[in-house]
N, C-alpha and C positions, 0 to 999 in steps of 0.2 A: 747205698743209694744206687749204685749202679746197675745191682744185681736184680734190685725193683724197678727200675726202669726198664730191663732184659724182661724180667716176669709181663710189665704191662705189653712190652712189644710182642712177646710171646704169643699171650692172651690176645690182643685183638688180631693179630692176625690168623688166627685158630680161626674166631670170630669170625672175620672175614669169610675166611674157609667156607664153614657153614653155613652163613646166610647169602654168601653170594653176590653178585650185583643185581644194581636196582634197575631196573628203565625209566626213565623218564617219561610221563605221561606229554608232557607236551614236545620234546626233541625227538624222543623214541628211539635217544640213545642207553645205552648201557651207561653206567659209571661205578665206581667204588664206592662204597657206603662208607660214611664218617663216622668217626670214633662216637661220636656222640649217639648216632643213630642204630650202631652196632650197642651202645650202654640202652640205649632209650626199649632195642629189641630185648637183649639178654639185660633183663631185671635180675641181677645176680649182684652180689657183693663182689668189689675187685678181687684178682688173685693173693694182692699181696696184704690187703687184709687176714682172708681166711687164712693165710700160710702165716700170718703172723697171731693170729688167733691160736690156732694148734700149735704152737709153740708155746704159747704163753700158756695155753693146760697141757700139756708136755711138761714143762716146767713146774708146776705144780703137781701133778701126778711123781714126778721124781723127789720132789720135796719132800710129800706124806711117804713114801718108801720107809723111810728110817734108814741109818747107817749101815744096819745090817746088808738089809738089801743091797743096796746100791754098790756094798763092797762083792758081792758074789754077781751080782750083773755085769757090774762095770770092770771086775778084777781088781781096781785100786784102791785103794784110801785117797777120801777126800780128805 
């Protein structure tokens, strides 16, 4: 949990990064754009999705291996 939390902080501050601040049409100040409006910009799936997604076919790409494999890649017996 923690380490997905660090990813989403990560992420929107990147986020941030990029899009920059907004003005305000009526104060015509600058401000920080919110989390929401930085997801609402970047139509993108979270970080810790996709990073848990490629894991989860990782995990299966190492499965169909076969024993063989997996002993000359990895050095060990499973």
């Amino acid at each position: 949990m923690r380490e997905e939390h660090r990813l989403r902080l990560f992420g929107n501050r990147v986020l941030t990064r990029i899009f920059g601040p907004k003005r305000e049409e009526v104060t015509r100040e600058w401000r920080k754009l919110q989390n929401e409006e930085l997801n609402y910009l970047y139509s993108s799936p979270n970080i810790v999705r996709v990073i848990k997604s490629k894991r989860m076919i990782w995990a299966g790409n190492v499965e169909r291996m076969g024993e063989e494999s997996r002993i000359q890649i990895f050095g060990t017996e499973t």
